[in-house]
BALUMDO-114973 format. One record per residue (C-alpha): residue number from 1; residue in one letter; x, y, z. Coordinates in steps of 0.001 Angstrom, whole numbers, plus 500000, padded with zeros to 6 digits. Example, Ala and Ser with C-alpha at 12.3 -4.5 7.8 and 13.67 -1.06 7.14 Angstrom:
2
PT   pos   code     east    north       up
PT     1      a   512300   495500   507800
PT     2      s   513670   498940   507140
This chain:
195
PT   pos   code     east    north       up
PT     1      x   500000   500000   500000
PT     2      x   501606   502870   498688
PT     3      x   500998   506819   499404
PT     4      x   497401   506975   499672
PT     5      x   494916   508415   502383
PT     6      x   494289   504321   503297
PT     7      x   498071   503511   504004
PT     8      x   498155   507323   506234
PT     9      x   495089   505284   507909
PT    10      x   496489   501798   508199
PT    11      x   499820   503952   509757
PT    12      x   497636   505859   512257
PT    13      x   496085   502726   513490
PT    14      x   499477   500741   513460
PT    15      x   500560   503228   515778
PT    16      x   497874   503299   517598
PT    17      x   498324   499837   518086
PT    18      x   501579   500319   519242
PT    19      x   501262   502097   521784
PT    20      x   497681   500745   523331
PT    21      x   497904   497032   522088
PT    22      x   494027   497867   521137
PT    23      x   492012   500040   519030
PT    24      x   489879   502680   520156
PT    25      x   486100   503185   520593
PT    26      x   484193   503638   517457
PT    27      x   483585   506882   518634
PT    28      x   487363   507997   518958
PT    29      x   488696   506126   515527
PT    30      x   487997   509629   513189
PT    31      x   490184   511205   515680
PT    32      x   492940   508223   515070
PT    33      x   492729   508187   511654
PT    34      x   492204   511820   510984
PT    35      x   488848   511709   509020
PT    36      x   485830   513851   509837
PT    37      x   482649   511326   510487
PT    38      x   482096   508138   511194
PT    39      x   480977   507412   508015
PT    40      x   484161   508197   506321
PT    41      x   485653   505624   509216
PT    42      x   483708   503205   508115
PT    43      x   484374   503317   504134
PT    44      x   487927   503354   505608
PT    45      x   487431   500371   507755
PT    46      x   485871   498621   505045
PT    47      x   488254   499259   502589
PT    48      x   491339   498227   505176
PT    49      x   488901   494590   505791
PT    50      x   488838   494075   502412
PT    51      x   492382   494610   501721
PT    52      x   493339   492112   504390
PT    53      x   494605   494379   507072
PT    54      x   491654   494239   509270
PT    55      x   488593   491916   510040
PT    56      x   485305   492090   512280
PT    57      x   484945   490016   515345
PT    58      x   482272   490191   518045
PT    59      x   481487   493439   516541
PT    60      x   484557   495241   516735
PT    61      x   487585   495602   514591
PT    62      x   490693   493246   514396
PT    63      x   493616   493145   513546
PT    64      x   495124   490655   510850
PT    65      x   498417   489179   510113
PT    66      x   499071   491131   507569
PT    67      x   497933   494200   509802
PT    68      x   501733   493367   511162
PT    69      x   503701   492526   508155
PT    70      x   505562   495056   506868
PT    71      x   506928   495238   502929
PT    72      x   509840   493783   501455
PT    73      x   511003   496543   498972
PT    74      x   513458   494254   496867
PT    75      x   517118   493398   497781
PT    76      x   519952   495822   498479
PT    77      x   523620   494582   497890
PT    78      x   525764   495420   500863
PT    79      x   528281   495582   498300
PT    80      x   528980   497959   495829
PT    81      x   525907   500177   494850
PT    82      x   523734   498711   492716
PT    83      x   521004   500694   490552
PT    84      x   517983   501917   491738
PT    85      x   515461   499916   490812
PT    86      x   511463   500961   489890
PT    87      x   508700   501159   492247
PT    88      x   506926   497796   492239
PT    89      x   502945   498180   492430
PT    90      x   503009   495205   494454
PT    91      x   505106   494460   497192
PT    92      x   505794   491115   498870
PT    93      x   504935   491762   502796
PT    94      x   506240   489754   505646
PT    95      x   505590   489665   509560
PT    96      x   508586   489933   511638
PT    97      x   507242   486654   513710
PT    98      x   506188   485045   510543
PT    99      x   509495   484899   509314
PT   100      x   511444   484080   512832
PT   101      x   509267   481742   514860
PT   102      x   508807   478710   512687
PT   103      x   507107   477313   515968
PT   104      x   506042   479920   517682
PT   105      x   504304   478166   521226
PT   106      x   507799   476541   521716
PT   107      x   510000   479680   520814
PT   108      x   511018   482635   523028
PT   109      x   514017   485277   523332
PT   110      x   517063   485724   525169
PT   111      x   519035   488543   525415
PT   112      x   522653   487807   524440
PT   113      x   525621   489159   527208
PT   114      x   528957   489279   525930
PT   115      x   531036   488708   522831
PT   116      x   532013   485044   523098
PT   117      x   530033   484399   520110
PT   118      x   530747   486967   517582
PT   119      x   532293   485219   515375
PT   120      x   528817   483790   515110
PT   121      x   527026   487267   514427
PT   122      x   525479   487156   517652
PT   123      x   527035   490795   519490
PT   124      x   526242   492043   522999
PT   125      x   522538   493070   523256
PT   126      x   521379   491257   520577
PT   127      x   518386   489497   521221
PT   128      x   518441   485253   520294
PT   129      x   515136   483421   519075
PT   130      x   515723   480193   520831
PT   131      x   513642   477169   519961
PT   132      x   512586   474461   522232
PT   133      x   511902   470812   522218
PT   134      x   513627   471113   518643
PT   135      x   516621   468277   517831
PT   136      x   519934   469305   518277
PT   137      x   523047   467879   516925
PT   138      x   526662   469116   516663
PT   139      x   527692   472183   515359
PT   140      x   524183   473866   516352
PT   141      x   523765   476891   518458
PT   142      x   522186   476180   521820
PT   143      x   521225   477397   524859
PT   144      x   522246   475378   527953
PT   145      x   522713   474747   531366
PT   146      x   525941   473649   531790
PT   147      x   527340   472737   535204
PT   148      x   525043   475466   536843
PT   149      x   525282   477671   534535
PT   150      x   523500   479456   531826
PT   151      x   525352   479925   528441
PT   152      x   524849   480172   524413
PT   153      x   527273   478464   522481
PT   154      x   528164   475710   519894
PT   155      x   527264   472440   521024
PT   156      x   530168   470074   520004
PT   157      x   530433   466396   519930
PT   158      x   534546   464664   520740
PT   159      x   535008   461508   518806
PT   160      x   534240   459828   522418
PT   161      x   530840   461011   521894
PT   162      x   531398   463477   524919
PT   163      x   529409   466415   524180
PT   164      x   530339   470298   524660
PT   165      x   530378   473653   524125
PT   166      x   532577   475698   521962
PT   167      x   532314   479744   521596
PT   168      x   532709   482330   518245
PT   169      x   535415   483542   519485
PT   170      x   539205   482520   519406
PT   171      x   539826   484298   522718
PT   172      x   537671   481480   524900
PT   173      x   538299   478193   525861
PT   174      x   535397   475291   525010
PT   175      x   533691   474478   528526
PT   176      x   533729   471010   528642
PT   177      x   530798   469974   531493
PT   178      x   532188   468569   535006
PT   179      x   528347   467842   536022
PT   180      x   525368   468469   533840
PT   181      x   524636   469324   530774
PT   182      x   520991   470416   529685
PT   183      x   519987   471900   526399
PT   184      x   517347   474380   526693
PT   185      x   516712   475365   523074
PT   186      x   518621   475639   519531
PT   187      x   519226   479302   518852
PT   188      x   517454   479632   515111
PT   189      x   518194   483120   514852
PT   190      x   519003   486614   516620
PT   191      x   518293   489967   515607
PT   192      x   519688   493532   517077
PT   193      x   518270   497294   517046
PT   194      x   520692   499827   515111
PT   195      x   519505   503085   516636
């Protein structure tokens, strides 16, 4: 949805969303969305429903996946530049869980402390997406309990079969388990805020 009075709409209620994790009263929605009756809410409304943003349940308004997906505007090269290409009437759109939590009743996030796995991508502050009750196997990311402790890191296998852990970064030593090992999760991605 490009430039048009529906997508400054669909924006006013995203943000609206945003902050309040609701929408408002019928009654307060022109305000929202910057229209003058309810009448022009409702073409609005109606136009949003049949676009796929919105739907009706128990009488009120609701929002849909694809109320949350935001667009995919092509590929960039992080490369050289590449040339601009033309505005696409259509764009593909994607939701941010969509794409991350494959499984998303078994999935939740952990905040990553430190730099032992760089090497890996995963930086201070960056938050993991860490799956649960998934198989793991050798030369996976994990989340585990090792000897007391709470750790992300390469789970490793030694010809013996002994398992353990191995960081992203040259600088610290792979923690080989004295007591217990327990995997909580496979890390199956991370992501990180830039500003």
């Amino acid at each position: 949805m490009h430039s048009t009075p529906d997508a400054k709409h669909l924006a006013a209620l995203q943000r609206h969303w945003k902050l309040h994790r609701s929408f408002p009263s019928m009654a307060k929605l022109a305000t929202t969305m910057g229209l003058s009756s309810t009448s022009s809410v409702f073409a609005a409304l109606g136009r949003l429903t049949e676009a796929g943003y919105l739907e009706r349940a128990d009488g009120r308004v609701a929002p849909t996946k694809k109320f949350f997906a935001r667009p995919i505007l092509g590929s960039v090269r992080a490369g050289l530049p590449q040339p601009a290409g033309q505005e696409e009437d259509q764009f593909e759109v994607l939701s941010i869980d969509d794409y991350l939590l494959s499984h998303p009743g078994r999935s939740s996030l952990v905040r990553v402390k430190g730099d032992s796995m760089k090497d890996a991508g995963m930086l201070d502050g960056d938050i993991a997406i860490v799956e649960h009750n998934s198989p793991y196997g050798p030369g996976d990311v994990v989340v585990a309990v090792v000897d007391g402790g709470l750790t992300v890191k390469y789970l490793r296998r030694d010809p013996d079969g002994t398992w353990f852990l191995e960081a992203a970064n040259p600088e610290f030593e792979p923690i080989r388990p004295s007591g217990g090992l327990e995997i909580l999760g496979v890390v199956v991605g991370s992501f990180r805020r830039r500003r």
